[in-house]
C-alpha positions as CSV (number, residue, x, y, z in Angstrom):
1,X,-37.7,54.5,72.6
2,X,-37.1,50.8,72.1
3,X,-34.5,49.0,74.7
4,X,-31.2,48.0,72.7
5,X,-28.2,46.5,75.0
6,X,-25.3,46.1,72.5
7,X,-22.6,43.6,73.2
8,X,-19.0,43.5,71.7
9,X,-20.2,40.3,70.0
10,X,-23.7,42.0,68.5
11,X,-24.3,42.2,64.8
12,X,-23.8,46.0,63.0
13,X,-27.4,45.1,61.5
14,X,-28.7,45.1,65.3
15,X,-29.9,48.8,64.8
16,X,-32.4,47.2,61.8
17,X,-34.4,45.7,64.7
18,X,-37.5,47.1,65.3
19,X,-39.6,49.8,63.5
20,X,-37.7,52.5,62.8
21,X,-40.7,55.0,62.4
22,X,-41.5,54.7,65.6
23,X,-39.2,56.6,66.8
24,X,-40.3,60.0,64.7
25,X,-43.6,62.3,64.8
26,X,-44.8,65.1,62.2
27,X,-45.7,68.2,63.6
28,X,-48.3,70.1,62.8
29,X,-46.2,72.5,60.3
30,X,-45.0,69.3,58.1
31,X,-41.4,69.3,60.5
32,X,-40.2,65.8,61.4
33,X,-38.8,64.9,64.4
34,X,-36.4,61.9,66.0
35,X,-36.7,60.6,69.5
36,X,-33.6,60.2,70.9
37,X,-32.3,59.3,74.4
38,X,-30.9,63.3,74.4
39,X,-35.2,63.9,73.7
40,X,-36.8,65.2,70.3
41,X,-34.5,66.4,67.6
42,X,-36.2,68.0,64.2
43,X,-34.8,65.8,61.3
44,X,-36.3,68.3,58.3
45,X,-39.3,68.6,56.3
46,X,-40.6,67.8,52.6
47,X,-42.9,70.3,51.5
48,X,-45.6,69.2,49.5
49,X,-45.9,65.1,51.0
50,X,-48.3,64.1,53.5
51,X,-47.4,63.3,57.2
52,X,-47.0,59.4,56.3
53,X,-44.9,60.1,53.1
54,X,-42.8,62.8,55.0
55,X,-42.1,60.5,57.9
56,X,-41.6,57.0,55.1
57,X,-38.7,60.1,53.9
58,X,-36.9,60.5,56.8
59,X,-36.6,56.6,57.9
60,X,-35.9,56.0,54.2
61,X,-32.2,57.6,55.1
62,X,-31.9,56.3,58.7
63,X,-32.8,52.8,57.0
64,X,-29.6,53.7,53.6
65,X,-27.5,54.7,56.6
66,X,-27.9,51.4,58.7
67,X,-27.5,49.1,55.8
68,X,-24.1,50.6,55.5
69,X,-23.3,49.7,59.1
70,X,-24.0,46.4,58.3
71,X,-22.5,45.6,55.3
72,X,-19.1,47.4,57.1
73,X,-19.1,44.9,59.7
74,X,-19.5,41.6,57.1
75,X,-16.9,43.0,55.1
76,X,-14.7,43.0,57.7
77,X,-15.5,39.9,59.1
78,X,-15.0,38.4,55.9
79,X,-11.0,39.5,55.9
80,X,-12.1,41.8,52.6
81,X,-11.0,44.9,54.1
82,X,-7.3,46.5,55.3
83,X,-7.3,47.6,58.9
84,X,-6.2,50.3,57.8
85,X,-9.0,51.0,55.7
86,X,-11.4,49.4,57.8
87,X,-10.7,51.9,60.9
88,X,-11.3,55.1,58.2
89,X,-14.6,53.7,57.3
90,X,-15.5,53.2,61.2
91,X,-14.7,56.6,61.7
92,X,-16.4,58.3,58.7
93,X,-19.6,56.0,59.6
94,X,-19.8,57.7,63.0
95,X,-19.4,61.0,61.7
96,X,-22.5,59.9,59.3
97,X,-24.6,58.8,62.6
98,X,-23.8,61.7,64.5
99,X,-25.0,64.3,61.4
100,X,-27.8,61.8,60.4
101,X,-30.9,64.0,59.6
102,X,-33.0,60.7,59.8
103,X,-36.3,58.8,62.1
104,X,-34.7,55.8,63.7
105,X,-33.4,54.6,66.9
106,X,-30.6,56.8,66.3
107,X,-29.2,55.4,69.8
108,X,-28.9,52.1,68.7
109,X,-27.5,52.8,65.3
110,X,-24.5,54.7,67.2
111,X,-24.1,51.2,69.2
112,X,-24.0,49.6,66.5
113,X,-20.9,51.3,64.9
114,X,-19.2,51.4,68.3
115,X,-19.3,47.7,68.0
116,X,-17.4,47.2,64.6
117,X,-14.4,48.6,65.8
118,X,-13.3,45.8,68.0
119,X,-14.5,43.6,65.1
120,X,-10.9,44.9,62.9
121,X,-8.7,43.6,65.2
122,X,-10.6,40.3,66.1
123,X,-10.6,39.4,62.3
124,X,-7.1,40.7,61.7
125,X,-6.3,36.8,61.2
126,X,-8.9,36.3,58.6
127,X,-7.7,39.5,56.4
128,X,-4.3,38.0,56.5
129,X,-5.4,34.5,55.4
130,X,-7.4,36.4,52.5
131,X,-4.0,38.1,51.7
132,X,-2.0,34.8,51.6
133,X,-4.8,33.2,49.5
134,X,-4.6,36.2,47.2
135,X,-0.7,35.9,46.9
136,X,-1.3,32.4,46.3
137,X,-3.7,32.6,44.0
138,X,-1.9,35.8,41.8
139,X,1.4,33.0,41.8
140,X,-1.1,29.8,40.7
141,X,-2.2,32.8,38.1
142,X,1.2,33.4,37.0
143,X,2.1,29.8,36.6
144,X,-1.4,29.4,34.7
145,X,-0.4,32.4,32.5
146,X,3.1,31.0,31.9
147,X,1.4,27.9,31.0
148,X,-0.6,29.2,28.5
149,X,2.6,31.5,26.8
150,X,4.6,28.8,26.8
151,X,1.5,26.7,25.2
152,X,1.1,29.2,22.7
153,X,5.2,29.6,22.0
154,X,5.3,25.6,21.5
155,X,3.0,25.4,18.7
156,X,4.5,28.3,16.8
157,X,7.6,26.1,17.0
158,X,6.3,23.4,15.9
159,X,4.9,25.1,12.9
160,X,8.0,26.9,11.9
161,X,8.9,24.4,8.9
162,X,5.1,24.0,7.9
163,X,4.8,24.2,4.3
164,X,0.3,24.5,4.9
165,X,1.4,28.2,3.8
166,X,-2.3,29.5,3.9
167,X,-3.2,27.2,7.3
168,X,-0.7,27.9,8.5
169,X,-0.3,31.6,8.3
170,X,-3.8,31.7,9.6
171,X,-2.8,30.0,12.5
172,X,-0.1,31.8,13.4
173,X,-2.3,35.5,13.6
174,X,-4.5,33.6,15.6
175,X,-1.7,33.0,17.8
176,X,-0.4,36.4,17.9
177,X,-3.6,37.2,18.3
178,X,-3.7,35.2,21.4
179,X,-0.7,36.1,22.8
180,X,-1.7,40.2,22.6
181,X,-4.8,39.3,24.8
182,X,-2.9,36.7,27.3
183,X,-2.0,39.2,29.8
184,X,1.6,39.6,30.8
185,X,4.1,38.3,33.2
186,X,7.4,39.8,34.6
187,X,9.6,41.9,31.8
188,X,12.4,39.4,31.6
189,X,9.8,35.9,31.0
190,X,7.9,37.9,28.9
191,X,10.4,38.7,27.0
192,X,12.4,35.3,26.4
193,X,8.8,33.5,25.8
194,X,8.3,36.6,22.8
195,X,11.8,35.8,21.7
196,X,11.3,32.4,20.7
197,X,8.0,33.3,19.5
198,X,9.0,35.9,17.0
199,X,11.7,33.7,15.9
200,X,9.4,30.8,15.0
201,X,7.1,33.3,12.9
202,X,9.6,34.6,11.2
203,X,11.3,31.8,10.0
204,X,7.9,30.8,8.5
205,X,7.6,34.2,6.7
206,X,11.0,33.9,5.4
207,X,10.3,30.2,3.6
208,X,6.7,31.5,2.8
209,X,8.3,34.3,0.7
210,X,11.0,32.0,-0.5
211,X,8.2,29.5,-1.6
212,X,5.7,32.4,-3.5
213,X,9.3,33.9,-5.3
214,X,9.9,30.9,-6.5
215,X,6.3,30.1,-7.4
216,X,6.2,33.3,-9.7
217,X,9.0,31.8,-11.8
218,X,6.9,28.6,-12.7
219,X,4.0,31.2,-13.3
220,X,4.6,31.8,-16.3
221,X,5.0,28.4,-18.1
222,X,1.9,27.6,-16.5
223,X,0.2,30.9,-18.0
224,X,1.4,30.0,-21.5
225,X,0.1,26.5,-21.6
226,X,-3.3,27.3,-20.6
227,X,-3.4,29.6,-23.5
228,X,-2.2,27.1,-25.6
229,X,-5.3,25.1,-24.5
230,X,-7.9,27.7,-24.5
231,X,-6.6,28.6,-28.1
232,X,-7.5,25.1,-29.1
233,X,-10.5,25.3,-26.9
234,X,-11.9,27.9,-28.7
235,X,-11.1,26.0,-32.5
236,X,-13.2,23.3,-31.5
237,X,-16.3,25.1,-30.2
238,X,-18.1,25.2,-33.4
239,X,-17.2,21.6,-33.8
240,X,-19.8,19.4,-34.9
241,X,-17.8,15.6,-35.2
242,X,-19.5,14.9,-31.5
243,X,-17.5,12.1,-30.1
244,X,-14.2,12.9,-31.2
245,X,-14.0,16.4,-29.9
246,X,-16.3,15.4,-27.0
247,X,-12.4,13.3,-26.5
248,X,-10.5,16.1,-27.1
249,X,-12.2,18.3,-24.5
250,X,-11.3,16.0,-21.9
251,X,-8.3,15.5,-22.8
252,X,-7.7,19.1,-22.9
253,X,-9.4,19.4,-19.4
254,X,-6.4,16.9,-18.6
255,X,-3.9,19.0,-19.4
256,X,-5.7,22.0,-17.9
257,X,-5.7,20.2,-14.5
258,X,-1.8,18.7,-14.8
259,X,-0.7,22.7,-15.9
260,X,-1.0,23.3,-12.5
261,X,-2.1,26.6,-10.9
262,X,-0.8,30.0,-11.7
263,X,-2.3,33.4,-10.1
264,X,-5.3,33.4,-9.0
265,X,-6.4,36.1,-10.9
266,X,-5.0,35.0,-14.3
267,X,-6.4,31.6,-13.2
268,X,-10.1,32.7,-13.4
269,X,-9.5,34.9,-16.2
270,X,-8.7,31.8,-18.4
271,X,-10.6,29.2,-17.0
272,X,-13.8,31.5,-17.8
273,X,-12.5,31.5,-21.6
274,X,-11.8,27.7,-21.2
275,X,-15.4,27.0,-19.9
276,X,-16.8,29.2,-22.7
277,X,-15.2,27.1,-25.2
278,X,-16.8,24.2,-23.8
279,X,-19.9,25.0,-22.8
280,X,-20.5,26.3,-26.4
281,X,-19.2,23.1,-27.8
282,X,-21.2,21.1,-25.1
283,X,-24.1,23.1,-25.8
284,X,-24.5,22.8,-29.4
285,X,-23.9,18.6,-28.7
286,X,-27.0,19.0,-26.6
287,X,-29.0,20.8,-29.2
288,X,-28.0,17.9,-31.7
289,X,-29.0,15.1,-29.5
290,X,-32.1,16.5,-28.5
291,X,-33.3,16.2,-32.0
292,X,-31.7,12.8,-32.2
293,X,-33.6,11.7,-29.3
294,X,-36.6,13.0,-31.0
295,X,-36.4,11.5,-33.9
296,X,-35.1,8.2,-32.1
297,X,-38.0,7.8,-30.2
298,X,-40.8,8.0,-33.7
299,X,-37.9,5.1,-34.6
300,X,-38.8,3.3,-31.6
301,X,-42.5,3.1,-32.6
302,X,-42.0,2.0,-35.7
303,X,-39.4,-0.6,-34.8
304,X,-42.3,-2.1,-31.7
305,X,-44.7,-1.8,-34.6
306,X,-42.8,-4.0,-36.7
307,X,-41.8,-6.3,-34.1
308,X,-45.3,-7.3,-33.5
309,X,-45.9,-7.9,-37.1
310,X,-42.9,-10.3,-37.3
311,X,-43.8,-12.1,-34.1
312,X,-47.1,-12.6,-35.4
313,X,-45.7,-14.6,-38.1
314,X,-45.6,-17.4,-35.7
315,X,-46.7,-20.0,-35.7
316,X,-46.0,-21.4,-39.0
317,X,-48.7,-22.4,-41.2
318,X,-46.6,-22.2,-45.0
319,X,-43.1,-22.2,-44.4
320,X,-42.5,-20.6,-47.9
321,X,-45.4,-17.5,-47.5
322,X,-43.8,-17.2,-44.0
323,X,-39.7,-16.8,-44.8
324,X,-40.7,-14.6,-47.6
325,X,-42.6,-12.3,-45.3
326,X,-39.9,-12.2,-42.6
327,X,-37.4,-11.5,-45.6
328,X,-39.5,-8.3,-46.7
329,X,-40.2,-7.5,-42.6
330,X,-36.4,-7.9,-41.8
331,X,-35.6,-5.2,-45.2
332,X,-38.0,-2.7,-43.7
333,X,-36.6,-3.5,-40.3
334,X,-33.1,-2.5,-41.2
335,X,-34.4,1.0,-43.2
336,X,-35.3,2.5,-39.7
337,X,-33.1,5.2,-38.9
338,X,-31.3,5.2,-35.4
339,X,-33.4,4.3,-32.6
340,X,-31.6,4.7,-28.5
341,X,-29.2,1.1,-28.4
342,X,-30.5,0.4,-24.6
343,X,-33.9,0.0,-26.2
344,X,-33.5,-1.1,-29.3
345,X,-31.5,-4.6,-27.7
346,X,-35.0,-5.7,-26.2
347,X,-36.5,-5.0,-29.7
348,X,-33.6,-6.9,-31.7
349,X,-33.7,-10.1,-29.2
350,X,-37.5,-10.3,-29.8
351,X,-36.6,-10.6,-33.6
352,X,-33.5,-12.6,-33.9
353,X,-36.0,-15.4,-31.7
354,X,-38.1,-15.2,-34.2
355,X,-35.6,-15.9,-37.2
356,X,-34.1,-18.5,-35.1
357,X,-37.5,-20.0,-34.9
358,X,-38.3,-20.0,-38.6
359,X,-34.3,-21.4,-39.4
360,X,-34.7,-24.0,-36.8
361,X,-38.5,-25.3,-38.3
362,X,-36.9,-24.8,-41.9
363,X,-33.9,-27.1,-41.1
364,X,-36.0,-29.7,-39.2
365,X,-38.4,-30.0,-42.6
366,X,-35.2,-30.8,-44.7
367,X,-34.4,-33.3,-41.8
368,X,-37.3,-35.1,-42.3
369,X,-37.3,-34.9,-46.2
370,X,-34.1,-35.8,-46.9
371,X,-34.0,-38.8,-49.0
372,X,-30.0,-39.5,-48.4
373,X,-31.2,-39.2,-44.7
374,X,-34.3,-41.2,-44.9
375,X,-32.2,-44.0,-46.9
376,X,-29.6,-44.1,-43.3
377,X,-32.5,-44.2,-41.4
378,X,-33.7,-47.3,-43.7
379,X,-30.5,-48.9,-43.7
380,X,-30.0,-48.9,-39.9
381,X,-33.6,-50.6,-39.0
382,X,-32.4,-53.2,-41.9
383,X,-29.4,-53.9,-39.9
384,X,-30.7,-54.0,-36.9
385,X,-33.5,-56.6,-37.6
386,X,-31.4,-58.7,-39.3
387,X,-29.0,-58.7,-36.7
388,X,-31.7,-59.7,-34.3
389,X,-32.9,-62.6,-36.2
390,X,-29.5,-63.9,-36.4
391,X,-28.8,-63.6,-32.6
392,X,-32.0,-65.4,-32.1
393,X,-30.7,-68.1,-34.6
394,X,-27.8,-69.0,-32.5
395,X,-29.8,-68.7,-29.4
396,X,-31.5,-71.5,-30.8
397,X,-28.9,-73.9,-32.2
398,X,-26.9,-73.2,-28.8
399,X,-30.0,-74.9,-26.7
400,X,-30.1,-77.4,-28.8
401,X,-26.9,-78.6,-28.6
402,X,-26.9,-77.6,-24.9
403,X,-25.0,-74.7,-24.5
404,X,-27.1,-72.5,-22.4
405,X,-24.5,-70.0,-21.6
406,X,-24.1,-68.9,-25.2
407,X,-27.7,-69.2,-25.8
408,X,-28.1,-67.0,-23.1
409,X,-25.7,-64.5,-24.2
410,X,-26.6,-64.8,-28.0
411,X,-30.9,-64.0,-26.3
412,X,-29.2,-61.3,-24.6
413,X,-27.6,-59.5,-27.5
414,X,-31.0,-59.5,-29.0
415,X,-33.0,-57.9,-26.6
416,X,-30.5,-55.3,-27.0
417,X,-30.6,-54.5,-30.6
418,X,-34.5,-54.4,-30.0
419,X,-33.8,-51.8,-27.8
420,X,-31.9,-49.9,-30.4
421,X,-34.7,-51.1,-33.2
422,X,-37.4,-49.1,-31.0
423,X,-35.4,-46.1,-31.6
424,X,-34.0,-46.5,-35.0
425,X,-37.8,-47.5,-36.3
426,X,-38.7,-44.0,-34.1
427,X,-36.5,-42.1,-35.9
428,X,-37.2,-43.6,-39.4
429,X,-41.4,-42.9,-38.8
430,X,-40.5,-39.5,-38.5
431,X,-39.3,-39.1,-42.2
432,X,-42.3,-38.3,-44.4
């Protein structure tokens, strides 16, 4: 048998120490027996086991048994347990030691419960601090709780005159909602924080249903001019003027959307006859324009075709071969049908430049063979060369006579009307 001295200050878990199985044997018929300071005690047997297994049994319950000593003692040193409590579970744990059928040092494990006793009263102290924590905790609980009620009872206040009526009824079961799973104070706080809780809802219900009563009684007018518009709706479907009733369904979806909104379920009734109207209207549009578009783009072709031809007729070589080609071009030109305007502007530029180019070579020919205009042109080189002779005349005379200031003046005139010969003579070579 091992050697255990206990003290009053020991551990419960002391009776753990050593190897429990050493203090059994197996017999030869399968019985198990303890050791014990009293001598050998038969624990039991288990038919059917070896010696080892048998044995591995019987300190498997000395082993359950001891764990539960242990575990005694830390609960009561941790203040978890009542004296009160803690004194019946000393005493049912040596009744447990005393009928143990188990291979141990059954000796020590005795000891060991001996011990906890004086343990209760030694942590008596700690169990009341626990206690006062608890009741300090329970009240920061309460306040936490109240906290929270109150939290919840605010915002219902505050959403009492909310006119969010969906939002806000929403809110307000997720409230309730919250308030069912906070958990409850004392009867009379409860009861005052409910008060002013079940007030705020219903004075929301009560305007809600105030609001919706009177909302049935513009119901109607609203129902009765959507039908107006879906009966008009429905006219223009088979439409085929495009543009103008292409306006008239947006204005109509206009005056669908300033109606306002009626039930729901009348809502989507006629909105799917209003959308019907349209997209068969819309639809048929579509259809039209997709054969537009076809036959648009075999315009397009024709129109870049004939833009190259027309381009081609520059540069000029015969003015009069060239004006009456761009006049038959410009005929053909406008007998293409419709061709898409983003496309066709490109085209038209090209061809207006080339128009502009034949006007502007056209006019500058009957510039320079304009007789009346040649005859100006005459005139002005006459003019100027006559006035240059006499400048040059009076240069003369007035340096002769001595005057060199109007000579140089009068020399000075000159070389400026040469200037202005140059130009005029320029101008006048140009006629032909």
């Amino acid at each position: 048998m091992s050697q255990f001295n206990p003290t009053p200050q020991a551990s419960a878990a002391t009776a753990l120490i050593g190897d429990p199985s050493a203090f059994g044997r197996v017999g030869d018929d399968g019985t198990v027996y303890v050791r014990t300071s009293s001598g050998e005690k038969a624990v039991g047997s288990y038919p059917g086991k070896t010696a080892e297994e048998a044995l591995a049994y019987f300190v498997r319950k000395f082993e359950l048994l001891a764990a539960e000593v242990a575990l005694l003692a830390a609960r009561i040193k941790s203040g978890a347990l009542v004296p009160s409590d803690a004194y019946a579970a000393v005493k049912k744990l040596r009744e447990q030691v005393k009928d143990l059928n188990g291979v141990g040092d059954l000796d020590a494990l005795y000891a060991s419960v001996e011990q906890i006793e004086p343990l209760i009263e030694g942590h008596r102290e700690a169990y009341e601090a626990k206690k006062a924590a608890e009741t300090a905790a329970k009240a920061a609980r309460r306040e936490q709780i109240l906290v929270e009620k109150e939290k919840i009872v605010a915002e219902a206040e505050s959403l009492a005159l909310s006119e969010s009526w969906k939002v806000t009824g929403d809110r307000l079961k997720v409230l309730l909602d919250e308030w069912k799973s906070a958990p409850r104070l004392d009867k009379k706080a409860d009861a005052d924080l409910w008060k002013r809780f079940s007030s705020s809802r219903n004075k929301f219900d009560k305007r809600r249903r105030t609001h919706f009563a009177a909302l049935e009684s513009v119901q109607k007018v609203v129902l009765d001019a959507k039908k107006a518009i879906i009966e008009e709706a429905e006219k223009l479907a088979t439409s085929t003027e495009w543009v103008p009733t292409a306006k008239r369904f947006k204005t109509l979806m206009d005056a669908w959307k300033a109606a306002g909104r009626g039930k729901p379920s009348d809502d989507a009734k006629m909105w799917a006859k209003f959308k019907a109207a349209q997209d068969q209207f819309f639809m048929a549009k579509n259809a039209d324009l997709e054969k537009r578009d076809i036959t648009m783009a075999t315009n397009l072709i024709k129109r870049e075709e004939l833009v190259m031809q027309i381009e081609a007729l520059l540069p000029i070589t015969n003015m009069d071969h060239t004006k009456k080609a761009l006049r038959d071009y410009l005929n053909a030109w406008s007998k293409i049908g419709m061709t898409h305007r983003d496309k066709r502007a490109s085209l038209d530029a090209r061809v207006h430049a080339v128009e502009k180019t034949i006007k502007d070579a056209e006019a500058e020919i009957w510039r320079k063979t304009d007789p009346a205009a040649k005859a100006r042109a005459a005139e002005v080189v006459k003019q100027l060369t006559e006035s240059i002779q006499n400048y040059e005349k009076i240069a003369a005379k007035s340096e002769a006579a001595g005057n060199t200031k109007k000579a140089s003046e009068a020399r000075e005139s000159a070389e400026a009307r040469k200037v202005w010969l140059a130009e005029a003579e320029k101008g006048l070579s140009e006629f032909n």
